[in-house]
N, C-alpha and C positions, 0 to 999 in steps of 0.2 A: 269222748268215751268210746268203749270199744263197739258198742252199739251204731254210735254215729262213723266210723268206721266202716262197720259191715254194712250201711247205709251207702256210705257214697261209693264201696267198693263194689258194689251188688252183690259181695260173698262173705263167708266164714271167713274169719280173719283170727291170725294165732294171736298167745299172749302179746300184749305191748310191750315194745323194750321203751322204756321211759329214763328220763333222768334230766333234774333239775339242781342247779348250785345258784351261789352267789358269789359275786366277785368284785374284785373293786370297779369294772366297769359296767355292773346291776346285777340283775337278774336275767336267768336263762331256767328255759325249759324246753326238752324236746320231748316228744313221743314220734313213735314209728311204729307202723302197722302192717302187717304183711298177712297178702288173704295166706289161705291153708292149700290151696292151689299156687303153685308157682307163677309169675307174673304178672301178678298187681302190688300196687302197696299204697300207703299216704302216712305221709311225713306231715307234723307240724309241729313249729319252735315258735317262742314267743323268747325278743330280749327285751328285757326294759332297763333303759338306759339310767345308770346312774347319775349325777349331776356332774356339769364336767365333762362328760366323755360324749364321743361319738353321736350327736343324735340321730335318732330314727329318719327324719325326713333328709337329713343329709347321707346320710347312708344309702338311700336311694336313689337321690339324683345319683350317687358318684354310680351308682349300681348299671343305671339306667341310661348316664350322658354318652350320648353320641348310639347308642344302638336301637334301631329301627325295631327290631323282632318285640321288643317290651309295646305292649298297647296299654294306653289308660283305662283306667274298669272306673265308673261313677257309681256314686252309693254305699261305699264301703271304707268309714276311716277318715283320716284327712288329706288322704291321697292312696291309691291302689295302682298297679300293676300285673298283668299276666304274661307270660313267656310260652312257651313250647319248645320245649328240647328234646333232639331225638330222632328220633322218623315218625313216619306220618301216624303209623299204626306199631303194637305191638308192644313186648314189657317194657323198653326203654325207651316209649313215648310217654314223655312226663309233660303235665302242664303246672308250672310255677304260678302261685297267686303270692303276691308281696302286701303288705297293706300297713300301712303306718297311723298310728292313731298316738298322738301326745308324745310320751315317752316310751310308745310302744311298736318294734317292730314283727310282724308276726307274717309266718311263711306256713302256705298251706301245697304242698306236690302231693297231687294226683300222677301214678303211673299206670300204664299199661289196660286205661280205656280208652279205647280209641276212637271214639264218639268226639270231639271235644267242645260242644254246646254242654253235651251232659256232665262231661268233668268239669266246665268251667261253673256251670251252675252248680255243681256239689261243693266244689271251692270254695265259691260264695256264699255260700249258705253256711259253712264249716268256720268261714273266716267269719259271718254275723254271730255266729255261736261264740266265738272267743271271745268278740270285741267287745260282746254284753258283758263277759265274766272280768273282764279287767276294770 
């Protein structure tokens, strides 16, 4: 919600640009959030895989084989991942939460806090909020 939003962003954050379809390889949803001061934002997309296509858990190893920067995150799913892309600090430091749960793969980016205990725990907490709604 736009609520949990200006939560994990610590700011006012404008309308959400949102959009959800259906295809033949499941469902999709994104939102994006962008505070009302220039550089922050959080991004989250949930796909769920239709039968047949793609699964979630495979989609991540392919995401994830062979590169060191993805660290496992426990607790979240039936497998999670976080990344850091960017620089250290600043709007185009983003921290990626990936988290796979059944048929569901679902991407939580925090930009432009540069803390990142604190974006990762907001991550986490963003990403428990979906995983209860699915």
């Amino acid at each position: 919600t736009r609520q949990d939003a200006q939560a994990a962003l610590g700011e006012p954050v404008k309308e959400p640009q949102a959009r959800s379809e259906e295809g033949a390889d499941g469902h999709y949803s994104r939102c994006n959030y962008y505070s009302e001061n220039p550089g922050r934002s959080l991004v989250v997309r949930v796909r769920q895989a239709a039968a047949g296509q793609l699964e979630p858990k495979k989609q991540l190893e392919e995401m994830t084989a062979g590169n060191p920067k993805f660290k496992a995150i426990t607790g979240l799913g039936d497998k999670a991942v976080i990344v850091k892309e960017g620089p250290d600090k600043g709007p185009s430091h983003a921290l990626m939460l990936y988290v796979v749960k059944a048929n569901a793969f679902v991407t939580v980016a925090i930009s432009g806090i540069d803390d990142e205990k604190a974006a990762t725990e907001k991550a986490k907490a963003l990403a428990k909020k979906i995983l209860g709604k699915l």
